[in-house]
C-alpha positions as CSV (number, residue, x, y, z in Angstrom):
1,X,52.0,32.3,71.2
2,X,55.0,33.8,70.8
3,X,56.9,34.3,67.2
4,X,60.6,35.3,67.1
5,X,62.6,35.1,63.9
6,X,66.6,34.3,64.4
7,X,68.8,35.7,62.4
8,X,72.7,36.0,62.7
9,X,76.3,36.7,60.9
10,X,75.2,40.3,58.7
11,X,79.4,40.9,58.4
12,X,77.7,44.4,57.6
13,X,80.9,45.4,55.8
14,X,81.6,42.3,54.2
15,X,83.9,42.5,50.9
16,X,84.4,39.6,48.7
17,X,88.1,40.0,48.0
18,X,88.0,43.2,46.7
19,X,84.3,43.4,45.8
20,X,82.0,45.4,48.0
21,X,78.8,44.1,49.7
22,X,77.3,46.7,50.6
23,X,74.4,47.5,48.2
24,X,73.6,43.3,48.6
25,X,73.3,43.7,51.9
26,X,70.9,46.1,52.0
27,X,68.8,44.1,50.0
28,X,68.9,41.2,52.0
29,X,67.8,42.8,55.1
30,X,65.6,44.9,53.5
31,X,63.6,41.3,52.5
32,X,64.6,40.5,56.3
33,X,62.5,43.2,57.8
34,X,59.5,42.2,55.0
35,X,59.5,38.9,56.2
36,X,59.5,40.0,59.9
37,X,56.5,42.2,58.8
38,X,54.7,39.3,57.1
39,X,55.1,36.6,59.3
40,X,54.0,39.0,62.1
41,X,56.9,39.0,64.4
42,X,56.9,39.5,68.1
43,X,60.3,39.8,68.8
44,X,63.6,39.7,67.0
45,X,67.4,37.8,68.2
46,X,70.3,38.5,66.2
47,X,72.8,35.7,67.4
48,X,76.2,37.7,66.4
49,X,78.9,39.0,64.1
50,X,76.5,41.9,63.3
51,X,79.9,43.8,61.6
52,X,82.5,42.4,59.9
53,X,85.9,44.0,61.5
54,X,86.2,45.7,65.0
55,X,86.1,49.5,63.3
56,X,83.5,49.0,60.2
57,X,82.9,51.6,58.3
58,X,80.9,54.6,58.3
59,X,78.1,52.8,55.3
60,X,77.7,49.7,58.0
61,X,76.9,51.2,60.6
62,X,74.2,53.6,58.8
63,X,73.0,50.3,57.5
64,X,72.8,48.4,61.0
65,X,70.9,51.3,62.8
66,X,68.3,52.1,59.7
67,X,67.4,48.7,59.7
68,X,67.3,48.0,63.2
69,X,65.2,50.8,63.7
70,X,62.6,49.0,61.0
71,X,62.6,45.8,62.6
72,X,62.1,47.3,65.7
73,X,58.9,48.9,64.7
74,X,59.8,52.3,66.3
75,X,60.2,50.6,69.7
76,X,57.4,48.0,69.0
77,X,59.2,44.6,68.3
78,X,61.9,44.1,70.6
79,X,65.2,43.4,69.3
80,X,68.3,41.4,71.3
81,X,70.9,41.9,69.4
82,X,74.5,40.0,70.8
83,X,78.1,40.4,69.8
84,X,80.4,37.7,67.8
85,X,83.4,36.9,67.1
86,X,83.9,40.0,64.2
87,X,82.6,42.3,66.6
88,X,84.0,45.4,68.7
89,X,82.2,44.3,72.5
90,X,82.9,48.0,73.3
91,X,81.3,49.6,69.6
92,X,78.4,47.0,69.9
93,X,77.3,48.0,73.0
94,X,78.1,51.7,73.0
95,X,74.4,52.9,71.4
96,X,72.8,50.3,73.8
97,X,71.2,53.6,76.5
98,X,70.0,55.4,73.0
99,X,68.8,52.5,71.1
100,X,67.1,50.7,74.3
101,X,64.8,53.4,73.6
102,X,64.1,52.2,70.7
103,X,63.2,48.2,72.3
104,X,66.7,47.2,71.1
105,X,68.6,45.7,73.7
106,X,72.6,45.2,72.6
107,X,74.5,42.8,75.1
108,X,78.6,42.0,74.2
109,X,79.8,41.7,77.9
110,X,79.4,39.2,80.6
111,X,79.5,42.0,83.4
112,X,77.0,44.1,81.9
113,X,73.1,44.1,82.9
114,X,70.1,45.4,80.9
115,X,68.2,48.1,83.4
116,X,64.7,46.9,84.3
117,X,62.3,49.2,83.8
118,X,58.8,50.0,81.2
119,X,59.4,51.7,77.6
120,X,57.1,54.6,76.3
121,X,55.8,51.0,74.1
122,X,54.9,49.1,76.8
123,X,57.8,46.6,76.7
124,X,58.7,45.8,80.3
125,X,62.4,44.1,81.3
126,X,61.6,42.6,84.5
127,X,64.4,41.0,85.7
128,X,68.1,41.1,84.9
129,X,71.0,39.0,85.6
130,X,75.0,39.5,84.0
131,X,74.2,36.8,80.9
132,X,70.3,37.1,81.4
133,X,66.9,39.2,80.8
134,X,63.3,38.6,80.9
135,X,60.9,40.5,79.0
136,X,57.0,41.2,78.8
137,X,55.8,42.3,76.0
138,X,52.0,44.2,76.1
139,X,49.9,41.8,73.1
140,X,51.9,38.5,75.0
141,X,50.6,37.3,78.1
142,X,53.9,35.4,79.5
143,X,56.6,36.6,80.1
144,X,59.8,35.6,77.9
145,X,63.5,35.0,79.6
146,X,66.5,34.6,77.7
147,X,70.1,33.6,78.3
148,X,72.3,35.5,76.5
149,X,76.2,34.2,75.6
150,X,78.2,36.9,73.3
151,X,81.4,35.4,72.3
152,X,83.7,36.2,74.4
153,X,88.3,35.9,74.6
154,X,88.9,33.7,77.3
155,X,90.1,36.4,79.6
156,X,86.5,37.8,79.5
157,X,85.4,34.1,80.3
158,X,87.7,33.9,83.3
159,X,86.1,37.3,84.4
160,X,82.8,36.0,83.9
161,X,82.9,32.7,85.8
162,X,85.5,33.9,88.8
163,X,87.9,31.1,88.0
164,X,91.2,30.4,85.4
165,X,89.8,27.0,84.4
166,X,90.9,25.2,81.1
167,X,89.7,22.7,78.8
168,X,87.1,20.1,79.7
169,X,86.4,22.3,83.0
170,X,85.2,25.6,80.5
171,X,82.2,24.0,79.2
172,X,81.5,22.6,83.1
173,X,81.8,25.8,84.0
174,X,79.9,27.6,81.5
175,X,77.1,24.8,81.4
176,X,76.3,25.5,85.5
177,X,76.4,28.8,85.2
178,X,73.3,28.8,82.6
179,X,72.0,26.2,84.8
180,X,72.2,28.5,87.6
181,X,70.1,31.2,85.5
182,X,67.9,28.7,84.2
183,X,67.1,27.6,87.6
184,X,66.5,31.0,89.3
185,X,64.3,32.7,86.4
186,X,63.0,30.0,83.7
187,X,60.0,28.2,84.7
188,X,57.0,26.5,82.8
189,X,55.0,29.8,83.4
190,X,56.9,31.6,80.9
191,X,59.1,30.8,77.5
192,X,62.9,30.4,77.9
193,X,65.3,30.9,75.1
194,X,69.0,31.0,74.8
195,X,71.1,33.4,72.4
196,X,74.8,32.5,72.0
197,X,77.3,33.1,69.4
198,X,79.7,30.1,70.4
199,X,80.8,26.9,68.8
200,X,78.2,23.8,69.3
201,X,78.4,20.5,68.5
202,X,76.3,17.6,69.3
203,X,78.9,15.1,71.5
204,X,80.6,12.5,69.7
205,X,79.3,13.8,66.1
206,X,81.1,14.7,63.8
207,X,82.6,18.7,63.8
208,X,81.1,21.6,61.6
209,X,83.3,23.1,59.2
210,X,83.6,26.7,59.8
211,X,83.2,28.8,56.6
212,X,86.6,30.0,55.0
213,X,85.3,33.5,55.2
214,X,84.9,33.1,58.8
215,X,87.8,33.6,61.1
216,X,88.5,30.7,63.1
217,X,86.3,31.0,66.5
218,X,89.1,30.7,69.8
219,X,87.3,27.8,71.1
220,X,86.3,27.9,74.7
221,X,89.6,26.9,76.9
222,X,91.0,25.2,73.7
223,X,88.6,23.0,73.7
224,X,87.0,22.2,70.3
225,X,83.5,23.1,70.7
226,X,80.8,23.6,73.3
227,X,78.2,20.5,74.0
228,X,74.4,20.9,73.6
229,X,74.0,19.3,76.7
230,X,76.2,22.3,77.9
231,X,72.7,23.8,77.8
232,X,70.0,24.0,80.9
233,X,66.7,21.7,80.7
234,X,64.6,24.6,80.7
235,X,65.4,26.3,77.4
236,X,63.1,25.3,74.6
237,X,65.3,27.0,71.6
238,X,68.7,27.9,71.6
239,X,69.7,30.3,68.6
240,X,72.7,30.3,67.8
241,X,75.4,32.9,65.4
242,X,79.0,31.8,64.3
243,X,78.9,29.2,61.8
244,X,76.8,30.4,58.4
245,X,74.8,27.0,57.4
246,X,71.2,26.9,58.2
247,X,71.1,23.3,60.3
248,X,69.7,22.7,63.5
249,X,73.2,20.9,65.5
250,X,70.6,18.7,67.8
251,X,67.0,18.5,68.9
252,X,68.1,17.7,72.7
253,X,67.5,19.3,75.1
254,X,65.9,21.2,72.7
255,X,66.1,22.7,68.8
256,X,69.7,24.5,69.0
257,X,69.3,25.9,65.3
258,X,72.3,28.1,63.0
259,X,70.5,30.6,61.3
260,X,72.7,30.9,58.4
261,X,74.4,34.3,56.9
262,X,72.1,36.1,55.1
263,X,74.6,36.2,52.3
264,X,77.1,33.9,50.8
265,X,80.3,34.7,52.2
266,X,83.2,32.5,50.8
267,X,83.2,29.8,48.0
268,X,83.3,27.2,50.6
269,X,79.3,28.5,51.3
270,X,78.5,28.1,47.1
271,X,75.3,26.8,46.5
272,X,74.1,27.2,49.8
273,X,70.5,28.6,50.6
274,X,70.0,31.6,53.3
275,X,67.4,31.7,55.7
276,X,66.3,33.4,58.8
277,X,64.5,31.0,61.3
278,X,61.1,31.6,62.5
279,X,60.2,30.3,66.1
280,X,57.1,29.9,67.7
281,X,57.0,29.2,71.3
282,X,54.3,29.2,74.4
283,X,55.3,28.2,77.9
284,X,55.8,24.3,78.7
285,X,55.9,23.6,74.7
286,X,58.0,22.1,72.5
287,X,59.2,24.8,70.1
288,X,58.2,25.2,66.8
289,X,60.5,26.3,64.5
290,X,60.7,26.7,60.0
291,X,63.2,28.3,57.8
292,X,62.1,31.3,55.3
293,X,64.9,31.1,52.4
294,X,66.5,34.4,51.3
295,X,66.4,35.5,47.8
296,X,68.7,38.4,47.5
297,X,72.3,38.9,46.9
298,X,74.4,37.6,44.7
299,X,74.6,33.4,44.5
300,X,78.1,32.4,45.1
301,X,79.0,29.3,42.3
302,X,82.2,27.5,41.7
303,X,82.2,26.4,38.1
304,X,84.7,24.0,36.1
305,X,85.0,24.8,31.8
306,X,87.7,23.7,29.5
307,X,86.7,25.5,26.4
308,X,85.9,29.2,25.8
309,X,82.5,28.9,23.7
310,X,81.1,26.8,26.5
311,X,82.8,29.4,29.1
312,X,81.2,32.3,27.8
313,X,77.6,30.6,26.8
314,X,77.4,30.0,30.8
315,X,79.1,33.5,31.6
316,X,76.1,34.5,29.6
317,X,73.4,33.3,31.4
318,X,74.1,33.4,34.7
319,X,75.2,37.4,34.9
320,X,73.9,38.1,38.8
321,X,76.7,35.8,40.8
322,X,80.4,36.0,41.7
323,X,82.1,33.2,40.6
324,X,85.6,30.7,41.1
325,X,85.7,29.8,37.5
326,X,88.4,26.6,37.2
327,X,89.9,26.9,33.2
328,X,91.1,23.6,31.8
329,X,94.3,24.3,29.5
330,X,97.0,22.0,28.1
331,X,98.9,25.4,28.9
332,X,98.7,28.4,31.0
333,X,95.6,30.9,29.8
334,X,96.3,32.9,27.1
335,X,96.4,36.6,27.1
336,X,93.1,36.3,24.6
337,X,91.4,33.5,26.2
338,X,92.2,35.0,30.1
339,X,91.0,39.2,28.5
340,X,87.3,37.2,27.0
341,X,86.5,35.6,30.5
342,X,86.9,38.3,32.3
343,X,85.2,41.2,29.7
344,X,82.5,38.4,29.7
345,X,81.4,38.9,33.3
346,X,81.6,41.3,36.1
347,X,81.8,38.8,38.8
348,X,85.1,36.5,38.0
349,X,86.4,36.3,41.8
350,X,89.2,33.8,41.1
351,X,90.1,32.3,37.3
352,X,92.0,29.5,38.4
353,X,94.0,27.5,35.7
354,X,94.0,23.4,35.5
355,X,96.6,22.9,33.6
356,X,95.8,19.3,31.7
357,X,99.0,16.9,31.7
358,X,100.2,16.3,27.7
359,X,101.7,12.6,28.8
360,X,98.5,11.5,30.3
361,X,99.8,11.8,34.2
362,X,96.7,12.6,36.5
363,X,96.1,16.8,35.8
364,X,97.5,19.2,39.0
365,X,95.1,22.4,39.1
366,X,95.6,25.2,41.2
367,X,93.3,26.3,44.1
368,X,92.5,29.7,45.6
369,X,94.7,29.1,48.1
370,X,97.9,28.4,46.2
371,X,97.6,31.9,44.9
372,X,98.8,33.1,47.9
373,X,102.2,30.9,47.8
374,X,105.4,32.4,47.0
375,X,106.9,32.3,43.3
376,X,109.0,29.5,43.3
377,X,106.3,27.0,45.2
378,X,104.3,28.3,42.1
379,X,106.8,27.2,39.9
380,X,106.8,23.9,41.1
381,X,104.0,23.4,40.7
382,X,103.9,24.6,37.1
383,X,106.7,22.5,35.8
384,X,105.4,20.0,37.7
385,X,102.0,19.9,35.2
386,X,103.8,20.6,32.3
387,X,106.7,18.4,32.7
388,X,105.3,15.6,35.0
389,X,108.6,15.8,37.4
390,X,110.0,18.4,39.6
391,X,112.3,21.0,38.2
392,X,116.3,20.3,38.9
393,X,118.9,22.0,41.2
394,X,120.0,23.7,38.4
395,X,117.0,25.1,36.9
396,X,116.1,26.2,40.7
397,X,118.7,28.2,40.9
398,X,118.4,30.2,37.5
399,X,114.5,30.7,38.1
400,X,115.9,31.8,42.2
401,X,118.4,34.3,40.0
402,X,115.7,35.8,37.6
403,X,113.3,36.4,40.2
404,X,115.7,37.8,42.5
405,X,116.8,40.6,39.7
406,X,113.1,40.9,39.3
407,X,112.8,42.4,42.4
408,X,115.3,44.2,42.6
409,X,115.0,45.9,39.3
């Protein structure tokens, strides 16, 4: 039997408005390569978005190869790692001769092909396709093929599959082309996987939300999402990178399973528990497949108060987290109130204020995202909570004339 663990979306890199990941990172896949370890892992897929930006910087990268190089075993677990959304194609692949070495194989474009050949560990790549490769590993007696679908612009897409098709004839296209690889290299004599960092979505259900921290994924063609049934027969697990919820998308034609981040990236992912994936798969088998939750990092909460004691009792006692913390006021936060929150705790992403209405009108409370809105849409919506109307012509204009000799002051 054969035991991979899945794992996808590091955004090694990663800040949290303007606090740094780094050292929670490190921790995570840290307890990432002791759970490899533990559960006694054959081979390793990360599904995508390894970095967070196209140029990280120097600290991610350290990270990335010090880990892989643990996971890896010194060339004794093999390692497929492809490229997502986030990533550089031409950085992710650019260690691939020197770290191939190592029995990790980086793949980020359609055109490229992982030589065939034996490592000094005994790892043999048998056959190789553009999208595909098929591995033997020395303790497994099968051998073990996977499909492998980096995210790609849809110029790379058009290069790929010879053809400017759009919409509805993308996921056609894409869907025989696996089929294609499936049918020339996956048979019942060994196990066949698929790696992708794309959009999926079981047809007619309803659409994932992607994550706010995530950038939103340029959809194949303009179409919304790729179909499971995009996929070939053949493969028994699909593992897949993009969106950062553990949750398996469909169970036909086989598990096609999100991973999850290994960190909470955005407050839309609050409360949410990591995982990696373990997979255990022999040939002509249904696929086994369990979640191992994560433990480190910071836990992500979004948390309502309307009075200080209260604010700063819970401040208290949950120090390890970054936090959204909504303040009920009749008014806008004091100077005190706002200077105790925030001594309180080191972790106060956003203090939003809810301003309550005095004359009993339903309350209007700012989100994360109005922050970003120009001064007078702020003001608006200020009076609006204080006053229960909008502000007049007149006043308008004197607010337009103080802010404009603010700036210009």
């Amino acid at each position: 039997m054969l035991k991979i663990l899945h794992t996808a979306d590091w955004h090694l890199g990663k800040r949290l408005q303007e606090f740094p990941r780094i050292e929670e990172q490190k921790l995570v896949l840290d307890e990432i390569c002791q759970i490899a370890d533990e559960q006694e892992v054959d081979l390793v897929l990360l599904a995508g978005d390894i970095f967070d930006s196209f140029n990280p910087a120097h600290e991610a990268v350290e990270l990335l190869y010090k880990t892989l190089r643990r996971l890896s075993k010194n060339g004794n677990r093999p390692i497929i790692a492809i490229s997502g959304n986030h990533d550089s194609s031409q950085f992710v692949e650019a260690p691939d001769p020197l770290a191939r070495e190592m029995g990790i194989f980086f793949y980020s474009r359609y055109e490229s092909l992982i030589p065939s050949g034996t490592l000094d560990s005994g790892v043999e790549i048998l056959r190789t396709d553009k999208g595909f490769v098929e591995l033997k590993l020395p303790k497994i007696n099968f051998p073990i093929r996977l499909i492998l679908a980096p995210y790609a612009h849809e110029v790379s897409l058009c290069t790929y599959l010879g053809e400017e098709n759009r919409e509805e004839e993308f996921r056609n296209l894409l869907a025989d082309k696996w089929k294609a690889l499936a049918d020339q290299y996956c048979d019942s004599n060994g196990v066949n996987a698929f790696v992708g960092h794309f959009f999926f979505a079981k047809k007619g259900a309803p659409l994932e939300a992607e994550p706010e921290s995530e950038r939103p994924i340029l959809h194949v063609g303009g179409t919304q999402a790729l179909f499971t049934e995009n996929l070939p027969p053949q493969i028994q697990y699909a593992a897949l990178g993009h969106l950062h919820r553990y949750h398996a998308v469909d169970k036909n034609p086989c598990p096609v399973v999100y991973s999850s981040s290994p960190l909470a990236y955005s407050f839309s992912e609050a409360d949410q528990e990591k995982q990696v994936v373990i997979v255990s798969l022999e040939p002509g088998k249904a696929a086994e497949y369990r979640p191992i939750p994560l433990k480190s990092g910071r836990p992500l909460y979004r948390k309502t108060f309307d009075n200080l004691p209260d604010t700063l009792d819970w401040l208290k006692e949950n120090s390890y987290c970054f936090l959204e913390l909504t303040y009920q006021t009749e008014h806008s936060i004091d100077a005190n109130t706002r200077k105790a929150i925030n001594q309180a705790h080191d972790g106060i992403v956003n203090l939003i204020p809810q301003i309550k209405n005095p004359q009993g009108q339903e309350s209007l409370s700012l989100k994360a995202e109005d922050l970003e809105k120009d001064m007078l849409s702020l003001f608006k919506l200020y009076f609006q909570s204080e006053r229960g109307q909008e502000p007049n012509e007149e006043l308008l204009e004197i607010f337009k004339e103080v802010i404009s000799q603010d700036s210009n002051a």
